[in-house]
N, C-alpha and C positions, 0 to 999 in steps of 0.2 A: 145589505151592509153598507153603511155608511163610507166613504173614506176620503183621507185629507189630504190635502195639497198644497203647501207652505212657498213659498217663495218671495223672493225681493231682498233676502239679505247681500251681505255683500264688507265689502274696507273701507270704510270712511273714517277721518280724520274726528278728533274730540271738537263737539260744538257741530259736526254736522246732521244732516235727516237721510232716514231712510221711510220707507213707502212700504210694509210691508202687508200680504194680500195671505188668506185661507181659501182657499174655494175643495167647497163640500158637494159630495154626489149625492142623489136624494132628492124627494121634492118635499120632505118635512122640514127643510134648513130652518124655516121660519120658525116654526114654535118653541126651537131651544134658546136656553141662554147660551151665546156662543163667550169663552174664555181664550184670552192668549196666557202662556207661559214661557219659563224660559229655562234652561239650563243650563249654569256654568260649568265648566271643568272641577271637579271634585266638590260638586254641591250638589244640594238635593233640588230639583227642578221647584219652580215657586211660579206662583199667581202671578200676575203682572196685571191684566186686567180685562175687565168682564161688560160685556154685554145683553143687557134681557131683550128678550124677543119683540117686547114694546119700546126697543133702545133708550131704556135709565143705562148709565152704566156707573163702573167704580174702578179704581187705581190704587194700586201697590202703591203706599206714601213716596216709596223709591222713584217713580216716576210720573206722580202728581204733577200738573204744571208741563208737564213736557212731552208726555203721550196723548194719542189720542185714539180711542177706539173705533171705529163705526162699522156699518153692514152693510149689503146688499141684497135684502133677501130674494130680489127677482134675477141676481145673478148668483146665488147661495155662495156670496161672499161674503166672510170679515177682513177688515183692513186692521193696520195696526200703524197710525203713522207718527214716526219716532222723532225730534225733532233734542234739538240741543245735548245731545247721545256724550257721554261719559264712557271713559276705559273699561268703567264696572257694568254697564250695559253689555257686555262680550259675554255672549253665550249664543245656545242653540236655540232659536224662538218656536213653539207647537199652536199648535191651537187643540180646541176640542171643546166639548159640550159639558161642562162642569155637572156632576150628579151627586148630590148627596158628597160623603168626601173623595169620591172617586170620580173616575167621567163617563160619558157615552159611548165614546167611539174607538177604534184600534188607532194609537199616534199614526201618525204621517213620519217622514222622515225629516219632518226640521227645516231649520231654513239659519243658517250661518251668519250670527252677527259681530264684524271685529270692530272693533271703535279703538285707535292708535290714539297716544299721546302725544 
């Protein structure tokens, strides 16, 4: 069984970057698409954005321009590196393996992102 490991959020002010990292157990990490998401307080968790395993990737128009995806498959890492961050960026960030409309793996416990005005 797979499972995930979220870290690198944290308080940063609006306009600043965060670094955020997934590392997944497994030695299949490579052949999935890996996806970051996010949850805010009283929303339904959303896409953010997505990585294929031959790294195309795509972005939430929400954060077009200001995130960046990428992997490491021989560290069965995904990064999420956040840059020029908004108050509406404030949520809990996942990762996971996007499947059909559902995903691969059991959540991780998240990773904390506040962005202050």
């Amino acid at each position: 069984q797979v499972q995930l490991v979220e870290s690198g959020g944290g308080l940063v002010q609006a306009g600043g970057s965060l670094r955020l990292s997934c590392a997944a157990s497994g030695s299949i990490f490579s052949i999935y698409t890996m996806a970051w998401y996010r949850q805010a307080p009283g929303k339904q968790r959303e896409l953010v954005s997505a990585i294929l395993s031959g790294g195309g990737t795509n972005y939430a128009d929400s954060v077009k321009g200001r995130f960046t995806i990428s992997r490491d498959n021989a560290r069965n890492t995904v990064y999420l590196q956040m840059n020029s961050l908004k108050p509406e960026d404030t949520a809990v960030y996942y990762c996971n393996a996007p499947y059909g409309s559902g995903w691969s793996f059991p959540w991780g416990q998240g990773t904390q992102v506040t962005v202050s005005s």
